[in-house]
DSSP file (Angstrom, degrees, kcal/mol; ACC not computed):
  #  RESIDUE AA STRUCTURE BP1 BP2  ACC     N-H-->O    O-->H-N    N-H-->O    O-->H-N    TCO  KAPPA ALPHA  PHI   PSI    X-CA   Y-CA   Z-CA
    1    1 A X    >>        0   0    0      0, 0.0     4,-1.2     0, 0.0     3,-0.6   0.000 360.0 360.0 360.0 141.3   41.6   -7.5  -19.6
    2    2 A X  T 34  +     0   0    0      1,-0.2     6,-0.2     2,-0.2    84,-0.0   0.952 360.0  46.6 -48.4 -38.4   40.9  -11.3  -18.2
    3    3 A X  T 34 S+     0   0    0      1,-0.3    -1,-0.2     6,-0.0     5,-0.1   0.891  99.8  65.3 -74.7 -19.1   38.6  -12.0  -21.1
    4    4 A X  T <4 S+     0   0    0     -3,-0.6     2,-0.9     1,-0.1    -1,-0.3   0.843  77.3 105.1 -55.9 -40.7   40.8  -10.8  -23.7
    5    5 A X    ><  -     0   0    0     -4,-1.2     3,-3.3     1,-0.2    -1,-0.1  -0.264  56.4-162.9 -44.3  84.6   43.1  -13.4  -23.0
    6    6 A X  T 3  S+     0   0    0     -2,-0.9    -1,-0.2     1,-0.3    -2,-0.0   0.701  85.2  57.4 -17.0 -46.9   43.0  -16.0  -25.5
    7    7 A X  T 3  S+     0   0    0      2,-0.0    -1,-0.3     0, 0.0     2,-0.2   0.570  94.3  78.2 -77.5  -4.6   44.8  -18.5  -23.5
    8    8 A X    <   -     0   0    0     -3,-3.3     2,-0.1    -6,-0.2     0, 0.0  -0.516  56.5-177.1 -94.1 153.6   42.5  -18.3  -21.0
    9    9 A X    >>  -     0   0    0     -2,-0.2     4,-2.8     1,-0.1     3,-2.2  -0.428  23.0-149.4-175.3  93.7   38.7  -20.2  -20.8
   10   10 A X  H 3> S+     0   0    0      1,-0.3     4,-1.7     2,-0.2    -1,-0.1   0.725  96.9  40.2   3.7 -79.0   36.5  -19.7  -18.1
   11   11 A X  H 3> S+     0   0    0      2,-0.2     4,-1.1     3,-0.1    -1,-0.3   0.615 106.0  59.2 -65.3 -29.3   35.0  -23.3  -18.6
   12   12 A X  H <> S+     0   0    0     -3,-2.2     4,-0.8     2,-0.1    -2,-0.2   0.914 111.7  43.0 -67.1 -50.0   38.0  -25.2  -19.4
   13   13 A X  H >< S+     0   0    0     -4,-2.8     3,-2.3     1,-0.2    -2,-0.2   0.978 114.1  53.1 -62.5 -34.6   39.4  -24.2  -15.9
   14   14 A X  H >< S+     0   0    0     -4,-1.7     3,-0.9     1,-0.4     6,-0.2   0.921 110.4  44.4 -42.3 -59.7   36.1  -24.8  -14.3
   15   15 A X  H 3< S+     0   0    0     -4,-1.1    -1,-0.4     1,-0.3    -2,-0.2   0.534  91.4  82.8 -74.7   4.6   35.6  -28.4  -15.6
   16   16 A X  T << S+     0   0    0     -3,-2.3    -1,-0.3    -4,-0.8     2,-0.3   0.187  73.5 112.8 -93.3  12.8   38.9  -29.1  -14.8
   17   17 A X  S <> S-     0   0    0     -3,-0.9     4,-1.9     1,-0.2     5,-0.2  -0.449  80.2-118.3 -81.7 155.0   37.7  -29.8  -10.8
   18   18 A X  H  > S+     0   0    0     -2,-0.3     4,-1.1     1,-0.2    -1,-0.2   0.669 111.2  74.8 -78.6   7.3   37.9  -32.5   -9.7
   19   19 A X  H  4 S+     0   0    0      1,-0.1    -1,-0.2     2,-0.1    -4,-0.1   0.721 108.0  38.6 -84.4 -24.7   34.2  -32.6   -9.2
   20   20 A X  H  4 S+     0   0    0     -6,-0.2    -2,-0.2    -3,-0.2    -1,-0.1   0.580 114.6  50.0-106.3 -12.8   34.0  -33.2  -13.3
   21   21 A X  H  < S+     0   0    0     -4,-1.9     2,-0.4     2,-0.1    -3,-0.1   0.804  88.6  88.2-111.6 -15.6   36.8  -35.3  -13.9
   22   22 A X  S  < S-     0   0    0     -4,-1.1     5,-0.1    -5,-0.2     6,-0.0  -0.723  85.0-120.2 -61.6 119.8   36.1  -38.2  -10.9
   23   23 A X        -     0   0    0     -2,-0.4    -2,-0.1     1,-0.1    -1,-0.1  -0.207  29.7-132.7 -35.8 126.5   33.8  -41.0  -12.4
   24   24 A X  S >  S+     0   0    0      2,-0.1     3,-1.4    -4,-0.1     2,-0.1   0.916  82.2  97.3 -69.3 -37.5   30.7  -40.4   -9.6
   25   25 A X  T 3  S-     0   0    0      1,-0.2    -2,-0.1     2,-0.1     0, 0.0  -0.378 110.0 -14.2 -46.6 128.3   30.5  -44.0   -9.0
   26   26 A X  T 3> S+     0   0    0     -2,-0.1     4,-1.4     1,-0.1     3,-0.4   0.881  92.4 153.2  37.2  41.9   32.6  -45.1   -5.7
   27   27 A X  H <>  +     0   0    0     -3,-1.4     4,-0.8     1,-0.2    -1,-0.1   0.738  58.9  64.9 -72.4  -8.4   34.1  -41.5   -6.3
   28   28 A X  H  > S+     0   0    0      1,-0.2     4,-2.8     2,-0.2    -1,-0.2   0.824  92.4  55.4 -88.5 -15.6   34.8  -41.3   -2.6
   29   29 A X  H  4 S+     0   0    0     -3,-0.4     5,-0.2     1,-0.2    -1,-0.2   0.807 111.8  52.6 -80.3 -12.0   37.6  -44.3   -2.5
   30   30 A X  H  < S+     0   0    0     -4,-1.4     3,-0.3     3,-0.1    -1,-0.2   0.862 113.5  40.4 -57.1 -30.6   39.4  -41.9   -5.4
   31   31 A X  H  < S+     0   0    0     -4,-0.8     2,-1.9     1,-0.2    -2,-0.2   0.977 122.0  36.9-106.9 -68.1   39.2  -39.3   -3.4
   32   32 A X  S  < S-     0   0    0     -4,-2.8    -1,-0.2    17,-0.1    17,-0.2  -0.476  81.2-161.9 -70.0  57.5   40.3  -41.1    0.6
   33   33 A X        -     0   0    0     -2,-1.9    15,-3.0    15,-0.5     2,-0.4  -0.308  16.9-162.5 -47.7 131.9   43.0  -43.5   -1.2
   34   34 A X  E     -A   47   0A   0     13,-0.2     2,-0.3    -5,-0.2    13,-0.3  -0.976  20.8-167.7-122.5 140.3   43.0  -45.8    1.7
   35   35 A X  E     -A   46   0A   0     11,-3.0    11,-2.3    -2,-0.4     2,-0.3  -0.983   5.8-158.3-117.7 160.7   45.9  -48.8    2.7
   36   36 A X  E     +A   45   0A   0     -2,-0.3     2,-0.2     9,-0.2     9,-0.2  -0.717  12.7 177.5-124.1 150.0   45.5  -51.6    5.4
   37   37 A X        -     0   0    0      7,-0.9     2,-0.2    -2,-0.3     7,-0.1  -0.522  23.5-138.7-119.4 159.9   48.6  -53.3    7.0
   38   38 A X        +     0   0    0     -2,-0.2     2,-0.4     5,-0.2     5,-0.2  -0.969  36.4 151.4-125.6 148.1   48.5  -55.7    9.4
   39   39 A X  B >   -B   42   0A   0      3,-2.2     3,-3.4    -2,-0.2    -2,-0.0  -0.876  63.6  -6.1-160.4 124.3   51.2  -55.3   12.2
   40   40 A X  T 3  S-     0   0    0     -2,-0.4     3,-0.1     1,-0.3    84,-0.0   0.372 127.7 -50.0 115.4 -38.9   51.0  -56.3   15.7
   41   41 A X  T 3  S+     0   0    0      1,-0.6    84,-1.7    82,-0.1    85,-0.5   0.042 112.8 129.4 120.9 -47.0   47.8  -57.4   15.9
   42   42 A X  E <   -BC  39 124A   0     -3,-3.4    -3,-2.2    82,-0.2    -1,-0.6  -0.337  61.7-149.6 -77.9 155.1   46.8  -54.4   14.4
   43   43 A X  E     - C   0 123A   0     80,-2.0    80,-2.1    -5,-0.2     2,-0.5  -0.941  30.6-163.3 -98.8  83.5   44.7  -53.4   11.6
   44   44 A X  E     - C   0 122A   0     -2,-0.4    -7,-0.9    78,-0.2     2,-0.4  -0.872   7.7-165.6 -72.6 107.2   46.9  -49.7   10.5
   45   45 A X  E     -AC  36 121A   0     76,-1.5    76,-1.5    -2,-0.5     2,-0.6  -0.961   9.9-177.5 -92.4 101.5   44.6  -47.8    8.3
   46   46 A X  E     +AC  35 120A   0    -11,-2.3   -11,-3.0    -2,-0.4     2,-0.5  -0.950   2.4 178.4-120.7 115.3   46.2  -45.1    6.4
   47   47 A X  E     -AC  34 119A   0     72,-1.9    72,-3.5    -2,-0.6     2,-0.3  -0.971  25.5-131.6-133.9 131.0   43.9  -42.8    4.1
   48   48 A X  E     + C   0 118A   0    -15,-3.0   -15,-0.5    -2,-0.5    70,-0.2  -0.587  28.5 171.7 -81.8 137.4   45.3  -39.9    2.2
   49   49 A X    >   -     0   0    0     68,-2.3     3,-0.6    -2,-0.3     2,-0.4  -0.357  11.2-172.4-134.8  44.7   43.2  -36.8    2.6
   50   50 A X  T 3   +     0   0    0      1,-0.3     3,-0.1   -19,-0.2    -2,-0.0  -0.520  62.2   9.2 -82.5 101.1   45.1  -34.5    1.1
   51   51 A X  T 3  S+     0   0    0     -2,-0.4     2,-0.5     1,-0.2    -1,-0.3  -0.163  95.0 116.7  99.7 -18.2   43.6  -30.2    1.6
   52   52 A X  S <  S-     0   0    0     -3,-0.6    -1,-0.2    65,-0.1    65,-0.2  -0.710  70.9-125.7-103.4 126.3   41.1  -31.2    4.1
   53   53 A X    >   -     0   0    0     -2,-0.5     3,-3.0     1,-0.1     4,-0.3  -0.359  14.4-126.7 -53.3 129.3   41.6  -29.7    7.6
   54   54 A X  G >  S+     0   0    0      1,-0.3     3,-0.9     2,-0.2    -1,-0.1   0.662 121.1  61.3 -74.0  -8.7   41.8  -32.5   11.0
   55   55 A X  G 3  S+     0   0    0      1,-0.2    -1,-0.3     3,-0.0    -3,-0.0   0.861 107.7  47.0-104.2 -24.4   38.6  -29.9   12.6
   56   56 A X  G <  S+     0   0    0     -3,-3.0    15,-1.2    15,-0.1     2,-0.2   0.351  99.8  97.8 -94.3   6.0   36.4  -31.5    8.5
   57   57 A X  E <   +E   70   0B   0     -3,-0.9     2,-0.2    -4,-0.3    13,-0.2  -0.613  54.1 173.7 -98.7 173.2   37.6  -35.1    9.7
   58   58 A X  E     -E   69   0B   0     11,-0.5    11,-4.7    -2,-0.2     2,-0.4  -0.668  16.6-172.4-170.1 124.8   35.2  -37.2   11.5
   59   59 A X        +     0   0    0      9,-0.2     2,-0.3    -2,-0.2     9,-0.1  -0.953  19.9 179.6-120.3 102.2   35.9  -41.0   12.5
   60   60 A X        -     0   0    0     -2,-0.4     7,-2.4     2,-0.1     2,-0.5  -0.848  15.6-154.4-113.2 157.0   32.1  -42.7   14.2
   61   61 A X  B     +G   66   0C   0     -2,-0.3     2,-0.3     5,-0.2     5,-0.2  -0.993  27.2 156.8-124.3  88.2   32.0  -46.1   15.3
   62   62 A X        -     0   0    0      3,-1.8    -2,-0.1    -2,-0.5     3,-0.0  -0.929  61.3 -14.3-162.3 131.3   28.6  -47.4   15.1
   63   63 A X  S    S-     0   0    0     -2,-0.3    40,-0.2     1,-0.2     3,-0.1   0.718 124.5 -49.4  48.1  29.8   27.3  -51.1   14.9
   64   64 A X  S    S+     0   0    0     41,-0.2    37,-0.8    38,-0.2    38,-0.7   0.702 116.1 110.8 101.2  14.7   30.8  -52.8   14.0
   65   65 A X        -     0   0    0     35,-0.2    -3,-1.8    36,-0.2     2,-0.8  -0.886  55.4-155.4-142.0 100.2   31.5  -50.3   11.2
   66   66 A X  B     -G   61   0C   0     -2,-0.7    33,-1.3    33,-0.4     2,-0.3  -0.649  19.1-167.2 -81.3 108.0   34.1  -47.8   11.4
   67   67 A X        -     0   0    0     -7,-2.4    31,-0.2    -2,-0.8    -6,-0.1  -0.503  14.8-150.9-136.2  96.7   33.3  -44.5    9.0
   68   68 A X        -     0   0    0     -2,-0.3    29,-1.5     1,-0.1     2,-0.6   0.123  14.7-160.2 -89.5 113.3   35.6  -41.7    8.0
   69   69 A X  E     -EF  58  96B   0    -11,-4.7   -11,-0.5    27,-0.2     2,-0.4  -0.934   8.8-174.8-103.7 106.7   33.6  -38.6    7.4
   70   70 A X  E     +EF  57  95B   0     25,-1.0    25,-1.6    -2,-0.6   -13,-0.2  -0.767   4.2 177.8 -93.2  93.4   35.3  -35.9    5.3
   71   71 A X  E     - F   0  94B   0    -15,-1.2    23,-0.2    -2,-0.4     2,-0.2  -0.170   3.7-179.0 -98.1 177.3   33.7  -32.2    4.6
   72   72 A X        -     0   0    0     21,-0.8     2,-0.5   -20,-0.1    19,-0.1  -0.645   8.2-177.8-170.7 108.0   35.0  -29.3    2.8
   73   73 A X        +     0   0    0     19,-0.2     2,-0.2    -2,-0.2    19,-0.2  -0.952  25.0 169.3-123.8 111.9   33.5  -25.6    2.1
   74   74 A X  E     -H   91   0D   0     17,-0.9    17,-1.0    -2,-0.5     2,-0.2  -0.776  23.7-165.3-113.9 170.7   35.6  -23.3    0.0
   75   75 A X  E     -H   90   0D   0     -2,-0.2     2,-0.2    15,-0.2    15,-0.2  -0.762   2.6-169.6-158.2 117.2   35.6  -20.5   -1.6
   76   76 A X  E     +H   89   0D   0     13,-2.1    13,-0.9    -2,-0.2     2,-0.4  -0.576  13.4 178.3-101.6 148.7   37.9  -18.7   -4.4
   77   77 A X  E     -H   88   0D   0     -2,-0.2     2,-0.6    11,-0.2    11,-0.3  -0.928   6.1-171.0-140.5 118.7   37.4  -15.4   -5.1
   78   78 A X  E     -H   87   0D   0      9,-1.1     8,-5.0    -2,-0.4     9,-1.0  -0.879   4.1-164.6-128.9 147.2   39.4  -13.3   -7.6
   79   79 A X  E     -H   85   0D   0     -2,-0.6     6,-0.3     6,-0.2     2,-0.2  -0.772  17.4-128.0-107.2 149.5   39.3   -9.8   -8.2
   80   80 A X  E  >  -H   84   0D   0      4,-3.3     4,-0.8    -2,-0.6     3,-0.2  -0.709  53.4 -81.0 -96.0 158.2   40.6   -7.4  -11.1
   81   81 A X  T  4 S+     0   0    0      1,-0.3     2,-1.2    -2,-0.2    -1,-0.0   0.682 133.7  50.9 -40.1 -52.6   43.1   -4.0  -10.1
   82   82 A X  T  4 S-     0   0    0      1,-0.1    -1,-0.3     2,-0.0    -2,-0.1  -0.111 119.9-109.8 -77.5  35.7   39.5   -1.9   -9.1
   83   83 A X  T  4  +     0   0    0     -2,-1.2     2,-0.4    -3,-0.2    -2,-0.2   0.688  68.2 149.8  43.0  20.6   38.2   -4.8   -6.6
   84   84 A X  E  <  -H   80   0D   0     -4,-0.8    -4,-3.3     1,-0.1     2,-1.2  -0.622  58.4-108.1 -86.8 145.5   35.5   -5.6   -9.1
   85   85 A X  E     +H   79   0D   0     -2,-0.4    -6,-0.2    -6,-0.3     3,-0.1  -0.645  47.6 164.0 -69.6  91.1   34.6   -9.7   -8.7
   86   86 A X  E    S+     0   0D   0     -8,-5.0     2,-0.4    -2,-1.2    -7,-0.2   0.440  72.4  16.7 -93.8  -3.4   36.1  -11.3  -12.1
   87   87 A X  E     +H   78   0D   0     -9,-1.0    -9,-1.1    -7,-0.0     2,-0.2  -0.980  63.8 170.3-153.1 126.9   35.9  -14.6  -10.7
   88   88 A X  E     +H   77   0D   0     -2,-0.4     2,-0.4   -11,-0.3   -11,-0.2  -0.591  12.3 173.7-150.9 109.5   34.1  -16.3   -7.8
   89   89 A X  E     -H   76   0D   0    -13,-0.9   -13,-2.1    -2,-0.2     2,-0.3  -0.872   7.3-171.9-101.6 149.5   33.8  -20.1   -6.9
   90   90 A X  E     -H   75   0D   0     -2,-0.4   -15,-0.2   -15,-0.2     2,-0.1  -0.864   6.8-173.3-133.5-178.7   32.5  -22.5   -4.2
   91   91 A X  E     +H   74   0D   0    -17,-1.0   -17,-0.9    -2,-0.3     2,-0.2  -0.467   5.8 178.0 161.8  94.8   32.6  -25.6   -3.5
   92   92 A X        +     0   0    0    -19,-0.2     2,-0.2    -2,-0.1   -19,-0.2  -0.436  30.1 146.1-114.7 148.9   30.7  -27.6   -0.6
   93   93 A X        -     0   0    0     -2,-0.2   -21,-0.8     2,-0.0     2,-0.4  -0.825  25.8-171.5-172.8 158.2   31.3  -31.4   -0.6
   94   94 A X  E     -F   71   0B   0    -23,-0.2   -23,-0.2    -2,-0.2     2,-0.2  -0.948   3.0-178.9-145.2 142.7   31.7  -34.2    1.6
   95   95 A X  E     -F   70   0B   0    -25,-1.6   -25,-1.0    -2,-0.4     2,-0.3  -0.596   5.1-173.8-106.5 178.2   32.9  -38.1    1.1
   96   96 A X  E     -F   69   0B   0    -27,-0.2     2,-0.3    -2,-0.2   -27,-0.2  -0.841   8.6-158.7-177.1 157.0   33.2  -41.1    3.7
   97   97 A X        -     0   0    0    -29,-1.5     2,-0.3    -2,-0.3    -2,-0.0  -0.865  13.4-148.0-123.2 149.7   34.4  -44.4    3.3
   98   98 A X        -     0   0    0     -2,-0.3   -31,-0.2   -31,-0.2     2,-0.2  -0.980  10.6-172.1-142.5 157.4   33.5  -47.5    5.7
   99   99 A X        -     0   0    0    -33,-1.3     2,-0.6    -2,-0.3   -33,-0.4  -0.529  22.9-130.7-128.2 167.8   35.1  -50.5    7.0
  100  100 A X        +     0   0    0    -35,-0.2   -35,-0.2    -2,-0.2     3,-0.1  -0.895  38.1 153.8-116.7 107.0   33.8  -53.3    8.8
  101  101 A X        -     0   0    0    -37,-0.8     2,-0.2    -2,-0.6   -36,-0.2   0.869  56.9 -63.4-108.6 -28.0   36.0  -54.2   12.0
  102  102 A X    >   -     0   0    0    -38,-0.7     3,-1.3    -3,-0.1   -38,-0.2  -0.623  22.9-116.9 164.4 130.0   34.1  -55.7   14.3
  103  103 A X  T 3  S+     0   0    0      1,-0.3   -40,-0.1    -2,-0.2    -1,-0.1   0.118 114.4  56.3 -96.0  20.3   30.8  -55.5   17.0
  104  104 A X  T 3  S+     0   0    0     25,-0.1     2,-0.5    -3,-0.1    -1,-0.3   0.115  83.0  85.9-116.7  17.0   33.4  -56.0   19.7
  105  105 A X    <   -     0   0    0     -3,-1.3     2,-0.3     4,-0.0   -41,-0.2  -0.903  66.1-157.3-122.4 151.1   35.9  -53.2   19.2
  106  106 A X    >   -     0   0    0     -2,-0.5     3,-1.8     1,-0.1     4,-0.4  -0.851  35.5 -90.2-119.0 155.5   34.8  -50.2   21.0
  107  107 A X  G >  S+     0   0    0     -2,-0.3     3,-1.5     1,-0.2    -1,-0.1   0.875 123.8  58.1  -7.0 -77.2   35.6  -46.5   20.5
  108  108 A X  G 3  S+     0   0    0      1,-0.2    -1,-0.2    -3,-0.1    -3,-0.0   0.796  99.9  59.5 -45.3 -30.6   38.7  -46.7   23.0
  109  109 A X  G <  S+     0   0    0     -3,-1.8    -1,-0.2    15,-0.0    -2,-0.2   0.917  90.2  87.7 -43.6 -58.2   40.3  -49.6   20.9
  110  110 A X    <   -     0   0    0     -3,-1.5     2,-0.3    -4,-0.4    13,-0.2   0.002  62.5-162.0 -99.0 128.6   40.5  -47.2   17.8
  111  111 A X        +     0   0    0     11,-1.9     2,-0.1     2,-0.0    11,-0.1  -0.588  10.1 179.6 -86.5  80.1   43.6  -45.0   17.4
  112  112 A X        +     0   0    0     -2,-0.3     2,-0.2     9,-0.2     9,-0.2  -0.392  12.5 162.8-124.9 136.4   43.5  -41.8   15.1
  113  113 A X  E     -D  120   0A   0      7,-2.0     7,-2.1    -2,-0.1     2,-0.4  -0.961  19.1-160.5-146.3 142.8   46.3  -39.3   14.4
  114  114 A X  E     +D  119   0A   0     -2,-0.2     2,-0.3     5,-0.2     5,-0.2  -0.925  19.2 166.9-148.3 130.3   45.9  -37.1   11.2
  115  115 A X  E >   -D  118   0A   0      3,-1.4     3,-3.8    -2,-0.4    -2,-0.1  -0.909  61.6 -14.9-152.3 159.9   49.5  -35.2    9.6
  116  116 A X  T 3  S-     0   0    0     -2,-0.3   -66,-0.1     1,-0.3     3,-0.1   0.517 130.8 -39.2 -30.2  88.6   49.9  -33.7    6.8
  117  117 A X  T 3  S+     0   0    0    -65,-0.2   -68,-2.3   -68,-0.2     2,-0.5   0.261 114.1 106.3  89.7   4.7   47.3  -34.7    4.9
  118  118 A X  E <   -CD  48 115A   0     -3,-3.8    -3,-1.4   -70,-0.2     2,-1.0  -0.891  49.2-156.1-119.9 138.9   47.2  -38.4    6.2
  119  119 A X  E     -CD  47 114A   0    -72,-3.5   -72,-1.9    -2,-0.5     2,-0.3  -0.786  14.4-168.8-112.1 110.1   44.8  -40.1    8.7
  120  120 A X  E     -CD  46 113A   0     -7,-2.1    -7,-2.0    -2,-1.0     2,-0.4  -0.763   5.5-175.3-103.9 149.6   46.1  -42.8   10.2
  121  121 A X  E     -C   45   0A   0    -76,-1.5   -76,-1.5    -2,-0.3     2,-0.6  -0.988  15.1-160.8-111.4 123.2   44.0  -45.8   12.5
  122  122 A X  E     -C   44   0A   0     -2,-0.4   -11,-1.9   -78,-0.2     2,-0.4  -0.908  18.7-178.4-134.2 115.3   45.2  -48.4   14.3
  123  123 A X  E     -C   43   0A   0    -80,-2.1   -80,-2.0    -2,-0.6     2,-0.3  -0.925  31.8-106.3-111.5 113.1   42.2  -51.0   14.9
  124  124 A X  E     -C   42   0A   0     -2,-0.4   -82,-0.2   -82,-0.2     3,-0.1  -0.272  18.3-150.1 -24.7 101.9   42.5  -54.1   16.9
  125  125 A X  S    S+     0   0    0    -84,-1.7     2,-0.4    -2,-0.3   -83,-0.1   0.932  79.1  22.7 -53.5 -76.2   42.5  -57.0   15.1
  126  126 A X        -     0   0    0    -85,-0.5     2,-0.5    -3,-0.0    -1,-0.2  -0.776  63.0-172.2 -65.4 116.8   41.1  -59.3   17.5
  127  127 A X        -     0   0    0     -2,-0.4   -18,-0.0    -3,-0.1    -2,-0.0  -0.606  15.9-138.6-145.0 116.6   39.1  -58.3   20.1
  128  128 A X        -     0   0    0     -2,-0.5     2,-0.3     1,-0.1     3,-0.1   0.098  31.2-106.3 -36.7 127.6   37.9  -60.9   23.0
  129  129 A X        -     0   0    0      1,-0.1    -1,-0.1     3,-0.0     3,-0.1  -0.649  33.9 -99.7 -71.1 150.7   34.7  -60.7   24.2
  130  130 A X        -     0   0    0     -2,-0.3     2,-0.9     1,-0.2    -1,-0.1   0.066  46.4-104.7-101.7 134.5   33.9  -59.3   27.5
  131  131 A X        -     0   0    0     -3,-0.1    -1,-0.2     1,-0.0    -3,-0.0  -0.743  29.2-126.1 -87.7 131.4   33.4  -62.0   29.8
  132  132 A X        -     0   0    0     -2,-0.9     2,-0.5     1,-0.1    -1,-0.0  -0.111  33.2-142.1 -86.0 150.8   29.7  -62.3   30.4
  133  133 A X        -     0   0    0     -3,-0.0     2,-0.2     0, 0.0    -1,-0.1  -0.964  28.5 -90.7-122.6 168.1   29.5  -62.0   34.6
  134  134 A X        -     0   0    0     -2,-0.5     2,-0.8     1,-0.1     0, 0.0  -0.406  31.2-146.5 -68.7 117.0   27.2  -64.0   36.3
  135  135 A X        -     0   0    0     -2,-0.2    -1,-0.1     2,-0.0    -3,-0.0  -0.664  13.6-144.9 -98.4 128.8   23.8  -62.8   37.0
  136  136 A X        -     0   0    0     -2,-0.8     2,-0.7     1,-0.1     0, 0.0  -0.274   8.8-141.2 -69.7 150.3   22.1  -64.1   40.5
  137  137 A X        -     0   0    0      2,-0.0    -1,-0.1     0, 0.0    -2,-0.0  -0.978  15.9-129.4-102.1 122.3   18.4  -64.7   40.6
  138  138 A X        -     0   0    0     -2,-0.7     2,-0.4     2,-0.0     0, 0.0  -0.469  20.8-159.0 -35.1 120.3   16.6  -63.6   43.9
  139  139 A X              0   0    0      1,-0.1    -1,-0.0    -2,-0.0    -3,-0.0  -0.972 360.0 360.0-114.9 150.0   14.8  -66.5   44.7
  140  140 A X              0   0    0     -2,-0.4    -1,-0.1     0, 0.0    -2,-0.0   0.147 360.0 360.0-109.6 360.0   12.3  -65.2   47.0
C-alpha cells in the first residue's frame, strides 16, 4: 500500500514543484533563462523553455516591446492495481518575459524558431526609419 510506505510523503513530493521552491518575485526570468548576443547586426535572443510545447509559445510585438508568452496545463494522474485514483495533480500556469527593441522593428523583422526546448529570435538591431513620402496639398 502507497501510504504504508515510509519513504514516501505526499507533501514533501508536492512542495517539491517548482511552483514552491521559485522565489515569486521576477519568478518568470528563473523560469525563461534568457541570453542576448549581438551578431550581424542582430540582436539573437535565446530563452530556454524547457517542457513547454511550440503550440503554449506565443511571441507579440506591440508598441516597441517584444513579449514571450509561455502557458502550460497539466495533469498527473496515478492510479493503484484496481484503477482507484491514489494520486491526482494539476497544474495551470503561465510566465512572459519582455524586451524593449524598438518602435521601428515590425513583426517581419523578428525571427523565431523554437527546438528542443529553446526559443530562439533574431531582432534587428537597427532599424531605419521608413522614409516619410511626400504628401501634396490640393490647392484648390
Amino acid at each position: 500500500m502507497l501510504l504504508a510506505n515510509r519513504n514516501y510523503n505526499l507533501f514533501d513530493e508536492m512542495f517539491r514543484d517548482p511552483f514552491f521552491t521559485r522565489p515569486f518575485e521576477n519568478a518568470s526570468s528563473q523560469i525563461m533563462k534568457t541570453d542576448i548576443h549581438e551578431k550581424d547586426g542582430n540582436y539573437l535572443i535565446e530563452m530556454e523553455l524547457p517542457g513547454y510545447e511550440k503550440e503554449n509559445i506565443k511571441a507579440d510585438l506591440k508598441d516597441g516591446y517584444l513579449t514571450i508568452t509561455a502557458t502550460k496545463d497539466e495533469t498527473k494522474e496515478e492510479k493503484d492495481a484496481k484503477g482507484n485514483c491514489v494520486r491526482k495533480e494539476r497544474y495551470t500556469g503561465s510566465c512572459n518575459r519582455s524586451f524593449f527593441v524598438g518602435k521601428q522593428v515590425t513583426q517581419d523583422d523578428i525571427h523565431a524558431a523554437f527546438k528542443n526546448g529553446i526559443l530562439c529570435l533574431q531582432v534587428p538591431k537597427d532599424t531605419p526609419k521608413a522614409a516619410e513620402q511626400p504628401k501634396l496639398i490640393t490647392i484648390d
